[in-house]
C-alpha positions as CSV (number, residue, x, y, z in Angstrom):
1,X,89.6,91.5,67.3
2,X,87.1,92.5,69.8
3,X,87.2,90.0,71.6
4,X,91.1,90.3,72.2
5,X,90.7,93.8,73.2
6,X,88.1,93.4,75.5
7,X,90.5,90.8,77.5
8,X,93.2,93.4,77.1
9,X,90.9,96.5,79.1
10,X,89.9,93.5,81.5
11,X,93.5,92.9,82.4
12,X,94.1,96.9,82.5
13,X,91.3,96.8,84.8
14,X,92.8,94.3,86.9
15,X,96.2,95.6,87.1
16,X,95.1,99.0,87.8
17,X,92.2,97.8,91.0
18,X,95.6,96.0,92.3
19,X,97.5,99.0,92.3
20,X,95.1,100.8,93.8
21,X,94.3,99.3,96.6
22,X,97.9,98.8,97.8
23,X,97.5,102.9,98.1
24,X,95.4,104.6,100.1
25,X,96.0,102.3,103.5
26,X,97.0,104.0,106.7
27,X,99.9,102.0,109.2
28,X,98.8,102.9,112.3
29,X,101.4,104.5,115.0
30,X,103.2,102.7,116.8
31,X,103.8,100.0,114.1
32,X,107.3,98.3,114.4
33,X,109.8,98.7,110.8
34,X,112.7,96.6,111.5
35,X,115.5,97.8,109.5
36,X,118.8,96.1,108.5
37,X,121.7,98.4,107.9
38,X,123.4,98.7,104.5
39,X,126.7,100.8,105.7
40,X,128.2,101.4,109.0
41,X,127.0,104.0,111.5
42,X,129.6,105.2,114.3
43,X,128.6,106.7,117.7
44,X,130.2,109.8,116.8
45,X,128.6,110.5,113.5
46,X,127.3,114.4,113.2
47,X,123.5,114.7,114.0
48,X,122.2,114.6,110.3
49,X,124.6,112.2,109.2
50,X,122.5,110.0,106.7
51,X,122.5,106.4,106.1
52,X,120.7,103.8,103.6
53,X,118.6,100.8,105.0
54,X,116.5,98.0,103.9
55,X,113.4,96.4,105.8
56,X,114.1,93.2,107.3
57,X,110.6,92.3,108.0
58,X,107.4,92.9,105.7
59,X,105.0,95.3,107.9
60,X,101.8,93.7,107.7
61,X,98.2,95.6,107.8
62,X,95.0,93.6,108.6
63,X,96.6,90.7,107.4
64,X,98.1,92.1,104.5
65,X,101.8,92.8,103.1
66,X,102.0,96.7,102.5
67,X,105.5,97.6,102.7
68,X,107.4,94.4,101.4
69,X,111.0,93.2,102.6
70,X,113.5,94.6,101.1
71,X,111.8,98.1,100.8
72,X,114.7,101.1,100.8
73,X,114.5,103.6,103.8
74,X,116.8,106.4,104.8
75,X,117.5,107.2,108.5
76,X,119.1,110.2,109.9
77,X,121.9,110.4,113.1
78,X,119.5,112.6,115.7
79,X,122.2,112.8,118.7
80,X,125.6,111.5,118.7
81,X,128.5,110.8,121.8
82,X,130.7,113.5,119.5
83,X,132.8,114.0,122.8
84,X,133.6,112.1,125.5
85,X,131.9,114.4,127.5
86,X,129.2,114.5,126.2
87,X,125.5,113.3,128.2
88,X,123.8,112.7,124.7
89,X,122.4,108.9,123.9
90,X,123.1,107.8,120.5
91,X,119.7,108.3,118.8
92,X,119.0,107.3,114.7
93,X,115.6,107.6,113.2
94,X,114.3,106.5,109.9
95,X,113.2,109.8,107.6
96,X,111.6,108.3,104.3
97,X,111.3,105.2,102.4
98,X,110.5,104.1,98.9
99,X,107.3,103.2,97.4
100,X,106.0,102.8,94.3
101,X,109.6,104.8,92.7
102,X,108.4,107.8,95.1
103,X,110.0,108.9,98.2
104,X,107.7,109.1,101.1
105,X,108.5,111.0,104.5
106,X,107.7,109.2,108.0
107,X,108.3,110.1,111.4
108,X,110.0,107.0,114.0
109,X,110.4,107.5,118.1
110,X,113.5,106.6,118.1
111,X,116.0,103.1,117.5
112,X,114.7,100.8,119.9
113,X,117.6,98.4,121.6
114,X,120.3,100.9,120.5
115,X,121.9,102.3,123.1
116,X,124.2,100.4,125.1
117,X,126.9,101.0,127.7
118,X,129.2,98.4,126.2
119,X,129.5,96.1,123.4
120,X,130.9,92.5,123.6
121,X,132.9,91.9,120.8
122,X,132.7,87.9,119.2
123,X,135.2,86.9,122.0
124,X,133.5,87.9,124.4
125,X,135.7,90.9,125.4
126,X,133.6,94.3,126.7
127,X,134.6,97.5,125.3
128,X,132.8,100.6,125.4
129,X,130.6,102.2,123.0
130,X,131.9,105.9,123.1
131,X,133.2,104.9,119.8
132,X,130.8,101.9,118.8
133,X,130.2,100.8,115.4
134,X,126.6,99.4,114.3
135,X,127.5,97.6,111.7
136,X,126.3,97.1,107.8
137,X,123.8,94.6,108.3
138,X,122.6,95.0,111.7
139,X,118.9,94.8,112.7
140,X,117.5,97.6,114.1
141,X,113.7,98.2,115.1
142,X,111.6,101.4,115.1
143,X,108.5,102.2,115.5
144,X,106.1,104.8,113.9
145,X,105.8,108.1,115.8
146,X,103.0,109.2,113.6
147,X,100.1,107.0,111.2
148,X,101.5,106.4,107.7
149,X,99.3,107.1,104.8
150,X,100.3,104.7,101.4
C-alpha cells in the first residue's frame, strides 16, 4: 500500500516539474509565429475585424518546443483599403493565443509578405488587391514586437 502511493506522489511529482517548466520561459522579440488562416480575411474588412488562426510552425526556444503546431491565436484587421481612395496598407496582427486553456495577449509588428499590389490568380491572370481575399488556410508570418513570457 505504501509502496503504491509513494509511486503515485512520484508520478505527481513528475507531471507537475513538466508542467512547470514549460511556464515561466520568455520568447524573445523578434521571434517569427507563422500562422495559417482558418477563415477568409478581405482587404476591406473594418480595422478590428477579428479572425481565428492556427500556428503552422512550432516556435522553438533554446532548442525546445514551447508553443506547439496547431496552437489557436486570434489576429485583429489594424488598417484596411475600405475605399478605393484610400493610401492605407492592409495591415493584420496577431492579439492572443492559447495556452495551457488560458488566453494570453501578445503584441506582432505587423504581417510580413502581406501586402501586395496584385495577386495572380491559379491561371496566371493579375488582378488587383483593392478587394483581395487571403484565403482560409494561407500562411502568414509575424513576428513578436515585444518578449513573450509563458
Amino acid at each position: 500500500m505504501k509502496r503504491h502511493t509513494l509511486i503515485w506522489i512520484g508520478i505527481a511529482s513528475l507531471a507537475f516539474l513538466t508542467v512547470d517548466s514549460s511556464f515561466g520561459i520568455t520568447i524573445p522579440a523578434g521571434t517569427p509565429l507563422v500562422v495559417r488562416t482558418l477563415h477568409g480575411i478581405s482587404s476591406i474588412d473594418a480595422p478590428g475585424t477579428r479572425f481565428p488562426a492556427e500556428l503552422a510552425k512550432d516556435v522553438v526556444v533554446n532548442g525546445k518546443v514551447v508553443l506547439p503546431l496547431g496552437t489557436k491565436v486570434s489576429g485583429q484587421v489594424a488598417t484596411s483599403k475600405r475605399t478605393h481612395t484610400s493610401s492605407q496598407r492592409r495591415s493584420l496582427n496577431i492579439t492572443d493565443l492559447q495556452v495551457g486553456g488560458r488566453s494570453l495577449p501578445i503584441n506582432t509588428a505587423g504581417a510580413i509578405g502581406l501586402e501586395q499590389s496584385t495577386h495572380q490568380t491559379r491561371r496566371g491572370v493579375s488582378v488587383s488587391t483593392y478587394s483581395y481575399q487571403v484565403p482560409s488556410g494561407r500562411r502568414i508570418e509575424f513576428r513578436l514586437a515585444q518578449p513573450l513570457n509563458l
